[in-house]
C-alpha positions as CSV (number, residue, x, y, z in Angstrom):
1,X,38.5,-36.3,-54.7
2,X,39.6,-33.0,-54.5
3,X,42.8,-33.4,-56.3
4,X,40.8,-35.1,-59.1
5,X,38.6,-31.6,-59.4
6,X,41.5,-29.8,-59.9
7,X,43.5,-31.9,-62.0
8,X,40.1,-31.9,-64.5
9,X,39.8,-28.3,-63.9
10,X,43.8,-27.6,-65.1
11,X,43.0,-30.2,-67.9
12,X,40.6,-27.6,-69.3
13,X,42.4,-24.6,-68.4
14,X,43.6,-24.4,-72.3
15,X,40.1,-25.3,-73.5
16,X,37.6,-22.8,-74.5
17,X,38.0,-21.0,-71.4
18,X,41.3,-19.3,-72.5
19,X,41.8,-15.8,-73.1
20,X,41.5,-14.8,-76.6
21,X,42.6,-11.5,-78.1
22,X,42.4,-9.7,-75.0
23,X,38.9,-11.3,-73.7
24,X,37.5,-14.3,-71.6
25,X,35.7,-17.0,-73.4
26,X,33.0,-18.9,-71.5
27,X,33.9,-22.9,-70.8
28,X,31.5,-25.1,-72.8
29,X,28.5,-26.9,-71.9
30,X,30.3,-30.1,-71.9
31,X,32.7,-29.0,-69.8
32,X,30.4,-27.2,-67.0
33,X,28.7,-30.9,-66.9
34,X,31.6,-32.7,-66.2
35,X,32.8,-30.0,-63.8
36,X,29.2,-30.0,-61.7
37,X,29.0,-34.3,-61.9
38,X,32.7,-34.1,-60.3
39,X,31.8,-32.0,-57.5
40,X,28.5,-33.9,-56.4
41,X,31.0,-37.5,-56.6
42,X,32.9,-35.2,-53.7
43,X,30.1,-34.1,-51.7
44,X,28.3,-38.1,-51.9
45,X,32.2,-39.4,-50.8
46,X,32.1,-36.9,-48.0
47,X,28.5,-37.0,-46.4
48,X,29.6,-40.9,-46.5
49,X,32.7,-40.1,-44.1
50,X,30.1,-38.8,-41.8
51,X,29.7,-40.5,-38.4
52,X,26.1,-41.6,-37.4
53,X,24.2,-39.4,-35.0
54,X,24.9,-40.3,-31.1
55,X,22.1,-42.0,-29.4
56,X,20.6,-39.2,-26.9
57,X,21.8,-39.2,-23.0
58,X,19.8,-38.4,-19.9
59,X,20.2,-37.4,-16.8
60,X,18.4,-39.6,-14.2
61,X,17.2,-40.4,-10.4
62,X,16.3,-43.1,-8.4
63,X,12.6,-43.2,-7.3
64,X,13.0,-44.2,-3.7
65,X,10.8,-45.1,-0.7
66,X,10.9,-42.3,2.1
67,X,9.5,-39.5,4.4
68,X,7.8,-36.8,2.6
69,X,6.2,-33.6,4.6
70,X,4.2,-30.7,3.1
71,X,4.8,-27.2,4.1
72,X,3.4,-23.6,4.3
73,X,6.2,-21.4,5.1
74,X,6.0,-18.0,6.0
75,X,7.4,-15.2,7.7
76,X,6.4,-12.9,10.8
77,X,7.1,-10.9,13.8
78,X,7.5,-11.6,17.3
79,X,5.7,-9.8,19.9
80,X,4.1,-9.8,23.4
81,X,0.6,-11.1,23.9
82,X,0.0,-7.5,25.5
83,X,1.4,-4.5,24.8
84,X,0.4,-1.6,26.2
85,X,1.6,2.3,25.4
86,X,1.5,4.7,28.5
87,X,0.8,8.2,27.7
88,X,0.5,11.4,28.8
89,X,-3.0,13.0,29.5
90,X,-1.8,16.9,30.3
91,X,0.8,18.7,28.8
92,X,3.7,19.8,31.3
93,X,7.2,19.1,31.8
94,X,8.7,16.2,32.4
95,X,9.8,16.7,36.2
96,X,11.5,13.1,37.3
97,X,11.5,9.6,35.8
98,X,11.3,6.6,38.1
99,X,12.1,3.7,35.2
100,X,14.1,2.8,32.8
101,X,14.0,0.2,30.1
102,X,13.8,-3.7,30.6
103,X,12.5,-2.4,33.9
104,X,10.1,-4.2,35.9
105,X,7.2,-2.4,36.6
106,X,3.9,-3.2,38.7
107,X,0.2,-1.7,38.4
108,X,0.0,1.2,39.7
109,X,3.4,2.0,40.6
110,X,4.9,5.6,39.6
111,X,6.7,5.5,35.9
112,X,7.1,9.7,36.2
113,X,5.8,12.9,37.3
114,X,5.0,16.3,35.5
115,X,5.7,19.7,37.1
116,X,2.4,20.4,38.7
117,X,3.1,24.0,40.0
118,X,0.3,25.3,36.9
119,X,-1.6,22.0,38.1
120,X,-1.5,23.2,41.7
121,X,-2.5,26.6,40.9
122,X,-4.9,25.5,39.0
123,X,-6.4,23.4,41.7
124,X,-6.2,26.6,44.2
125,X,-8.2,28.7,41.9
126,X,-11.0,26.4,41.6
127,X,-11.0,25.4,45.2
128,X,-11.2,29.7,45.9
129,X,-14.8,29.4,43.2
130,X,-15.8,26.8,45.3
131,X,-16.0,28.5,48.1
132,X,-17.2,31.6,46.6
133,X,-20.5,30.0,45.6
134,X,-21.1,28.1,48.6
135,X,-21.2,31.9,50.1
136,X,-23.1,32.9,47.3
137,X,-25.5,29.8,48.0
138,X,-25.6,30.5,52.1
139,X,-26.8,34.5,51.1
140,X,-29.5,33.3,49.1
141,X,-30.9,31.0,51.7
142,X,-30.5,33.4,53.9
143,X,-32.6,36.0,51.5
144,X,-35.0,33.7,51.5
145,X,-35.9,33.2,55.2
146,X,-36.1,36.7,55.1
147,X,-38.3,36.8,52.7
148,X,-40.3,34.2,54.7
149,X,-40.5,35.9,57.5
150,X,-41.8,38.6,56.0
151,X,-44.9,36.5,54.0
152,X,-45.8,35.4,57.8
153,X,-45.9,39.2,59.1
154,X,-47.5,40.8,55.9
155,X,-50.2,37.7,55.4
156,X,-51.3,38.1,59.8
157,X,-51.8,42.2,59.0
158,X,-53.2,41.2,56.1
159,X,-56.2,39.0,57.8
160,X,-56.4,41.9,60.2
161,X,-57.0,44.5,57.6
162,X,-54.0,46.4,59.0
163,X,-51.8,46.8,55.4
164,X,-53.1,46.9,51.8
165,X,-53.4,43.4,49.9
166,X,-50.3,44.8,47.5
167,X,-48.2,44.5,50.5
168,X,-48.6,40.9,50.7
169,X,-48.4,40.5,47.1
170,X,-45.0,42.2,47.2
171,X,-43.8,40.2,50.3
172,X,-45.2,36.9,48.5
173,X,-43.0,37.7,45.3
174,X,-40.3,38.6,47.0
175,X,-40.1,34.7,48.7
176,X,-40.3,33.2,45.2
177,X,-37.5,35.7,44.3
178,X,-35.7,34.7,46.9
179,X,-36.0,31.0,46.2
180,X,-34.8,31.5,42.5
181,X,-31.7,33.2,44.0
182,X,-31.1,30.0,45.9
183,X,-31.6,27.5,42.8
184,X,-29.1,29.8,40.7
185,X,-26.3,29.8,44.0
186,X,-27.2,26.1,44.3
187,X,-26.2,26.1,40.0
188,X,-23.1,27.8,40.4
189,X,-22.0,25.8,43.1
190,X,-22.3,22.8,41.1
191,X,-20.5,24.5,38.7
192,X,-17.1,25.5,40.7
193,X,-17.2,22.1,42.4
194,X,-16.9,20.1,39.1
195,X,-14.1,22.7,38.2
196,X,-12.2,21.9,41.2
197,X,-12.8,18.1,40.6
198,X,-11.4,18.4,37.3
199,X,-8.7,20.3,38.3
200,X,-7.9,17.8,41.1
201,X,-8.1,15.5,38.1
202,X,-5.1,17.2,35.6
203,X,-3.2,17.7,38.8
204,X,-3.2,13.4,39.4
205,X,-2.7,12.9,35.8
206,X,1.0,14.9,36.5
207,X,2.0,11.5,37.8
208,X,2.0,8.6,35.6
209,X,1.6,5.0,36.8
210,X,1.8,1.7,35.4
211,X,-1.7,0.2,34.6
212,X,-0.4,-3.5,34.0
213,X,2.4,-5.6,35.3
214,X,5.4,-6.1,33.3
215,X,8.1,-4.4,31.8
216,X,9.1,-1.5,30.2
217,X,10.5,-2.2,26.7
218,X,10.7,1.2,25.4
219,X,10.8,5.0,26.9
220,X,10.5,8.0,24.5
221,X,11.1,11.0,27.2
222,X,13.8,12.2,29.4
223,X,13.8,14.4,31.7
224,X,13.4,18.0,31.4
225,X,11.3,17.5,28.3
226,X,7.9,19.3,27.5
227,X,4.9,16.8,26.4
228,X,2.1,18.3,24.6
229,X,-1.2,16.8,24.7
230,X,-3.1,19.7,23.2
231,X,-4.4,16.9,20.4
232,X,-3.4,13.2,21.3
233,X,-1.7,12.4,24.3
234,X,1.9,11.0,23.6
235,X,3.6,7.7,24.4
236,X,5.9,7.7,26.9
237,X,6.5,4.6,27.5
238,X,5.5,1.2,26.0
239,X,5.2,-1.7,28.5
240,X,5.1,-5.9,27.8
241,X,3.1,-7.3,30.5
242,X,4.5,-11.0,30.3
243,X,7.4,-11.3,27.9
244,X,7.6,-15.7,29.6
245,X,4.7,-16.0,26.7
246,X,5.0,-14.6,23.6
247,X,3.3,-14.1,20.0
248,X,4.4,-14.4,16.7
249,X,1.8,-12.8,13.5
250,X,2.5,-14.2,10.7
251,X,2.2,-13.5,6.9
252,X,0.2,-16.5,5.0
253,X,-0.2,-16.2,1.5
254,X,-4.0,-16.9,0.5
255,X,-2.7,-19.6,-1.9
256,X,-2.1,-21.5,1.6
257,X,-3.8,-20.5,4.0
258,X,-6.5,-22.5,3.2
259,X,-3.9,-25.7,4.7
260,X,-3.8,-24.4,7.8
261,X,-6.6,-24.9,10.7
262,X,-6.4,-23.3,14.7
263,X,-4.2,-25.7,17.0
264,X,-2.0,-26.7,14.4
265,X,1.5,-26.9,15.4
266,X,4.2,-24.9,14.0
267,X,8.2,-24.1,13.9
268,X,10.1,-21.0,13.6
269,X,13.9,-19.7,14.0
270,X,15.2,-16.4,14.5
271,X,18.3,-15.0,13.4
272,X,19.7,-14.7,16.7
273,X,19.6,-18.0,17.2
274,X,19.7,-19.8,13.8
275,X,20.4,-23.5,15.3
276,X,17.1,-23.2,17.9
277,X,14.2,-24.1,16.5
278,X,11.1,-23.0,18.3
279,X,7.7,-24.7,18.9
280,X,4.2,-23.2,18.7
281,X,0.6,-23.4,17.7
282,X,-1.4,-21.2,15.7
283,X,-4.0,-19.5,17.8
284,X,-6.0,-17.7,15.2
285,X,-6.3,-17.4,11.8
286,X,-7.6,-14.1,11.1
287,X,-10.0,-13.4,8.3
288,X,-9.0,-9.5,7.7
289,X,-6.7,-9.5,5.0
290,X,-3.3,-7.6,4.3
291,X,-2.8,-6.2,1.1
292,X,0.6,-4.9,-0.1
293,X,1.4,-4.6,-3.6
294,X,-1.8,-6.7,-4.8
295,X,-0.2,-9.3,-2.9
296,X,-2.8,-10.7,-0.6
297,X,-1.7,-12.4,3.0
298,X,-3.7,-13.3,6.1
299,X,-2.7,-12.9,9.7
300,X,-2.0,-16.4,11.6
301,X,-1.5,-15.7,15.4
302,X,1.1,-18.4,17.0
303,X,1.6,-18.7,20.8
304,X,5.2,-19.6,21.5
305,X,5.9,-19.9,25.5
306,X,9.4,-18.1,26.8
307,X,10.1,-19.2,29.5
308,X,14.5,-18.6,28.5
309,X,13.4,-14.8,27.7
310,X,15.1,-15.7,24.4
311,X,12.6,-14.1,22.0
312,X,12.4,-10.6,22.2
313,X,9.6,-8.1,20.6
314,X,10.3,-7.3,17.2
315,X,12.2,-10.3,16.2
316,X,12.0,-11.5,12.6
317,X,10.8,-15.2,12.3
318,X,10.8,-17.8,9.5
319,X,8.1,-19.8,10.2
320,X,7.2,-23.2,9.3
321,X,3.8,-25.1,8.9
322,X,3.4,-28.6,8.7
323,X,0.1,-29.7,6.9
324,X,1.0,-33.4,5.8
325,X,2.8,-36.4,6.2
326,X,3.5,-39.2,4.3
327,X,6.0,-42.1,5.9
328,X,7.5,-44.9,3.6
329,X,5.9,-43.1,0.4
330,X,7.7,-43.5,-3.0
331,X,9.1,-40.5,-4.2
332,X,10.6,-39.0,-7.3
333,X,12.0,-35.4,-7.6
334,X,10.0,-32.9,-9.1
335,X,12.4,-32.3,-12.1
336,X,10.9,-35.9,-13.2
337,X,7.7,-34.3,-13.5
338,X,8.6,-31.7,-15.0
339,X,10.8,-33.2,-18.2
340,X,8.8,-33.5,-21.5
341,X,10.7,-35.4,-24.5
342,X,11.3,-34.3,-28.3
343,X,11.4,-35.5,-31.2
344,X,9.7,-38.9,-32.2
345,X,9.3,-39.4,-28.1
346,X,6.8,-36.5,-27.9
347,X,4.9,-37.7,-31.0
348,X,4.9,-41.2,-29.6
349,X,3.4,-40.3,-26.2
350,X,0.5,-41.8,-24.6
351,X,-1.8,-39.1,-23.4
352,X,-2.2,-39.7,-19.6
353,X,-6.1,-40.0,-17.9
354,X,-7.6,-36.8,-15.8
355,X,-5.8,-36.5,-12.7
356,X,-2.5,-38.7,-13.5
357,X,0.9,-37.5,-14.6
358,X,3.3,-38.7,-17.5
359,X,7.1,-39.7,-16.4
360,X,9.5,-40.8,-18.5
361,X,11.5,-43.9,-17.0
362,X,15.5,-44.8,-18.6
363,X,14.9,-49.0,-18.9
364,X,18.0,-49.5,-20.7
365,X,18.5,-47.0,-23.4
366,X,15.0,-46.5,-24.1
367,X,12.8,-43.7,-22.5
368,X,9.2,-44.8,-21.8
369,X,6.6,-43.3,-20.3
370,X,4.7,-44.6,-17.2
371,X,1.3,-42.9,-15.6
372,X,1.5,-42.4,-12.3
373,X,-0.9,-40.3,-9.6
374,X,0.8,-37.3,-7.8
375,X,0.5,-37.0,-4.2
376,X,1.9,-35.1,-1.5
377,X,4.9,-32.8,-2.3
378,X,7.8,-31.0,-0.2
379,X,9.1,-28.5,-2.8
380,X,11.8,-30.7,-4.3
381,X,10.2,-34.5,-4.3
382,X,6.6,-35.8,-4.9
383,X,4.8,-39.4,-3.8
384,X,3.5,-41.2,-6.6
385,X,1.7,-44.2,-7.3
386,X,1.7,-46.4,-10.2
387,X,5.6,-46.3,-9.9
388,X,8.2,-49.0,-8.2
389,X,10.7,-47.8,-6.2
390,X,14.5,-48.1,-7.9
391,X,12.8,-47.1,-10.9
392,X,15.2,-44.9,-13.5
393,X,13.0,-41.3,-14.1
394,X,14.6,-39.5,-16.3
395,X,14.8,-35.6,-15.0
396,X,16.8,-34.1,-17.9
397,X,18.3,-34.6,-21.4
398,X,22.0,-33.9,-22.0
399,X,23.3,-31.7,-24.8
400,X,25.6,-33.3,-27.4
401,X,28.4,-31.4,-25.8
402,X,27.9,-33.3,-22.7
403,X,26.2,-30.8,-20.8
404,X,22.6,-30.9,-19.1
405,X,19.9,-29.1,-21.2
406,X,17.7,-26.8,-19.5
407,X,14.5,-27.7,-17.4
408,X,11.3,-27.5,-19.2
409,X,12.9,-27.1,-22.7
410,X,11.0,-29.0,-25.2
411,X,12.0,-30.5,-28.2
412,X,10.1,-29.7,-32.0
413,X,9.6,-26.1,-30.8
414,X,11.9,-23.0,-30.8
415,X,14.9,-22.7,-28.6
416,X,16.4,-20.3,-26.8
417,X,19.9,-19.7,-27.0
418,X,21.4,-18.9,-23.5
């Protein structure tokens, strides 16, 4: 067909096209007709060597009949039930340290000791005020008999008309003198005895014991050091009392933590030992919420028993929940529910009833849709019911080119290109 275009066309190359006198003359109208009716003969003979358009291919799966178990997953910490943080209540210097860490410790036994030589002196001091106002206290009372002694004398002389009333006034005020110098001895002796009680006090408080059984996980001093406790009394050491039972607190995203209830049983791993799967149940769930990020979690408290000392405080766990179970269900993968057809499939589609789901099913060829009820899901299959099991569903369309198009692309709208 082409040939015969440019035969015509060289047919009329000495036609009214030539060159004349030095300038181009336009073809005539007859000639631009037969030259535009040849060309469309070509195009008609070509779009007639075209090949039909290939049917459309899909990628399917099997709808089988299996297990099917839904799961919160989450991540958290491990830790000991207790954990308590021994401090220092006076500053001094550390003088001798009697643990270590992962050492086993017992209430009441000695962990370390402070200098106490200011502690001592301290205690001498206040010991030496003590005893000062008990002297203080015993001259008063003895002021005061005195001073009784002399009531007695002055108030007999007094009924014998032998001194002047004034002179038992005087010795009567003098008594009530002396028994205010007794009160304020009595005062001050209060005072120096609570001094040296406290100072008895800081001096204990230079040795540190243990107030739980366990052991010591962590120690934050050495010896020689100087602890201050001018504003909050340090941590020396950090103690587990019973690492056989441990915790593990848990991040649970509010979008599931309503599936989750106290006593239910979970699983974890830890990366120390990524082919042990541990056991435990969830304690608590607390109601306080954790906010990072405007991302919302709750705290779910498991107990996990360690008896093998495996788990140690501070591990990392990736922790499992399982909410629901379905045995002998028929399942599809969740790509089936996901595809959506083009074309004249999408326009043909049934519009599926509240609460039921549209898949797609290859009988054959042909695509058609079936309604089906969505139940329980894992992540990567669903249970459905309106379906058979060994039923086609159709999970994606293939590109001309053979390859898979991608998931959730629709036909009739616009495309991406990737």
């Amino acid at each position: 067909m082409t040939l015969a275009i440019t035969a015509h066309l060289r047919e009329n190359a000495g036609g009214p096209s030539r060159r004349r006198s030095g300038a181009w003359v336009l073809p005539s109208q007859r000639s631009l007709l037969r030259i535009v009716t040849w060309a469309g003969l070509g195009l008609s003979a070509l779009a007639g060597c075209q090949k039909p358009a290939a049917a459309p291919k899909y990628t399917t799966a099997r709808a089988d009949v299996g297990p099917v178990v839904g799961r919160v997953t989450a991540s958290g910490t491990v830790s000991a039930l207790v954990t308590v943080q021994v401090g220092a209540q006076v500053s001094g210097r550390i003088q001798a340290l009697a643990v270590d860490f992962n050492s086993k410790v017992t209430k009441g036994q000695v962990l370390a000791r402070l200098d106490p030589a200011l502690f001592e002196a301290a205690l001498q001091l206040a010991q030496a005020n003590e005893k000062a106002a008990l002297g203080g206290l015993a001259r008063a009372q003895a002021l005061e008999k005195d001073a009784q002694r002399k009531l007695v004398r002055a108030r007999t002389l007094a009924d014998q008309k032998l001194v002047p009333l004034a002179e038992l006034e005087a010795a009567q005020a003098e008594v009530e003198v002396a028994q205010a110098n007794i009160q304020a001895a009595e005062g001050s002796v209060a005072q120096a005895r609570a001094t040296r009680q406290q100072a008895q006090v800081n001096l204990a408080y230079t040795t540190i014991t243990s107030p739980i059984d366990g052991t010591v996980i962590s120690r934050a001093v050495d010896v020689g050091q100087t602890v201050a406790a001018s504003l909050q009394a340090p941590t020396l050491f950090t103690i587990a009392e019973n690492l056989s039972k441990m915790q593990v607190d848990t991040n649970v995203s509010e979008a599931d933590v309503g599936k989750l209830s106290d006593g239910m049983e979970a699983r974890f791993s830890v990366d120390a030992y990524p082919a042990r799967v541990f056991t435990g149940r969830i304690r608590q769930i607390r109601y306080a919420p954790q906010v990072v990020q405007n991302v919302v979690t709750y705290d779910a408290v498991i107990d996990v028993a360690n008896d093998e000392r495996l788990l140690r405080p501070g591990m990392t766990a990736n922790v499992a929940f399982v909410y629901a179970r379905a045995d002998d269900a028929v399942r599809v993968p969740n790509a089936a529910l996901r595809f959506r057809p083009d074309g004249e499939l999408a326009r043909r589609a049934p519009k599926a009833e509240p609460g039921q789901r549209l898949i797609w099913v290859l009988d054959g060829d042909a695509p058609s849709p079936v309604a089906v009820t969505t139940g329980l899901s894992d992540g990567s299959v669903t249970v459905v019911q309106g379906l058979s099991a060994g039923a086609q569903v159709i999970t994606e369309r293939q590109d001309p080119g053979g390859g898979a198009r991608p998931p959730g692309l629709g036909g009739g709208g616009m495309r991406r290109a990737f």
